[in-house]
C-alpha positions as CSV (number, residue, x, y, z in Angstrom):
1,X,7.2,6.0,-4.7
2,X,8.6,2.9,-6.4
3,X,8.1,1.8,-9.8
4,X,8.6,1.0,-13.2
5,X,9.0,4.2,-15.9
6,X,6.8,4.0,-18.7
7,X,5.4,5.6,-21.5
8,X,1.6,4.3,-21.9
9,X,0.5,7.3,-23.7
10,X,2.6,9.7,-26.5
11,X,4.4,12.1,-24.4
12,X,3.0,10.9,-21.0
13,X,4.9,9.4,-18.3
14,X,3.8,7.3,-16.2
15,X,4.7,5.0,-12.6
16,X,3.7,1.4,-12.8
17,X,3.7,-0.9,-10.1
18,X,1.4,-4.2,-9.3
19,X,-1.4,-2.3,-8.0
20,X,-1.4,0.3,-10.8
21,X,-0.4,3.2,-12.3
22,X,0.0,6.9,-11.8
23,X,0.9,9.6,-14.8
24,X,4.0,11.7,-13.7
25,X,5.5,15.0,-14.3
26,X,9.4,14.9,-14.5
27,X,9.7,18.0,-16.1
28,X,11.4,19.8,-13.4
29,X,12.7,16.7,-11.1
30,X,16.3,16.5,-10.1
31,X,17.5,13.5,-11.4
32,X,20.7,11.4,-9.7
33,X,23.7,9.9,-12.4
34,X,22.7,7.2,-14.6
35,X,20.8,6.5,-17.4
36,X,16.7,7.0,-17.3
37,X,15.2,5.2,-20.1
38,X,11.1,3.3,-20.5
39,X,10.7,0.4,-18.4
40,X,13.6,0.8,-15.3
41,X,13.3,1.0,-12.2
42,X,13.1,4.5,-10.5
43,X,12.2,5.7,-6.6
44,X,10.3,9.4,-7.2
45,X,9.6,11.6,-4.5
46,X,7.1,14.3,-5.1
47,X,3.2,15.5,-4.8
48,X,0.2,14.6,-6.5
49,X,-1.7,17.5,-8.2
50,X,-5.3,17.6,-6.9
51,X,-5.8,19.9,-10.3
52,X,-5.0,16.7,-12.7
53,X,-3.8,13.8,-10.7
54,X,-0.8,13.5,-11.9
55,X,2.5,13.4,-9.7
56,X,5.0,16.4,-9.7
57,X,8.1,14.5,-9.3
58,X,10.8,16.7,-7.4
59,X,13.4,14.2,-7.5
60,X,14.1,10.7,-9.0
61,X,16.5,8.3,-8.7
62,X,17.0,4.7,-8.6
63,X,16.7,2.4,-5.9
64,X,19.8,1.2,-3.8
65,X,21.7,-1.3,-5.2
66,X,21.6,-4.8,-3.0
67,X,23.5,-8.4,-3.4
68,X,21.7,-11.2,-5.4
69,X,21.9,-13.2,-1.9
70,X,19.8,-10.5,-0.6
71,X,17.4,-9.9,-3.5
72,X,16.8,-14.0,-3.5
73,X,16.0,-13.8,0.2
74,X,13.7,-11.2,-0.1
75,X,11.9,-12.7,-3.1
76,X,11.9,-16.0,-1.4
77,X,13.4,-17.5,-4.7
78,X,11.1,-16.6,-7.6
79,X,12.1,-16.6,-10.6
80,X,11.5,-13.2,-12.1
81,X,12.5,-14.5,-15.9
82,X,11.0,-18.2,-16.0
83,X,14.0,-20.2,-16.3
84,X,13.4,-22.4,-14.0
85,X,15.2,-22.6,-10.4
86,X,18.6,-23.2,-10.2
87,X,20.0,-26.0,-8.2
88,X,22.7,-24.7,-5.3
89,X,26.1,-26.4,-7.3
90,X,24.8,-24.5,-10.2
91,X,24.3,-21.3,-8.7
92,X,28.0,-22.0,-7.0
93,X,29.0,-22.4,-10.5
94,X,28.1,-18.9,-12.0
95,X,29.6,-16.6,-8.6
């Protein structure tokens, strides 16, 4: 699963995408290098509890990395930060 880290209650973890949320356990997860802090972008692999609900995250890691040309594709252009699009000579300007 794919989402966004976040703390939403004191000491409770939790998965947010754009359909929802799920609290997590990462207690025992194997975690891959980098820095894990609220609000990045994680892929967890694990099972949901049927006790509580909650995911059991085995392992988590971050999502591959990919080229902007890519990610702009794939997004068909939007603007994730609302500054407005770019016009190509500008984006030619900042590579």
């Amino acid at each position: 699963v794919m989402g966004c880290l976040s703390q939403l209650e004191d000491d409770r973890f939790f998965l947010e995408d754009l359909t929802g949320q799920i609290q997590v356990d990462v207690s025992h997860a194997a975690t891959s290098s980098g820095l894990y802090t609220e609000n990045c972008i994680v892929v967890a692999e694990g099972e949901v509890r049927k006790s509580d609900g909650v995911l059991e995250v085995r392992a988590l890691g971050f999502p591959p990395a990919e080229s902007r040309e890519d990610t702009r594709n794939a997004t068909n252009f939007l603007d994730f930060i609302g500054a407005g699009r770019l016009r190509p000579k500008d984006i030619e300007r900042m590579v």
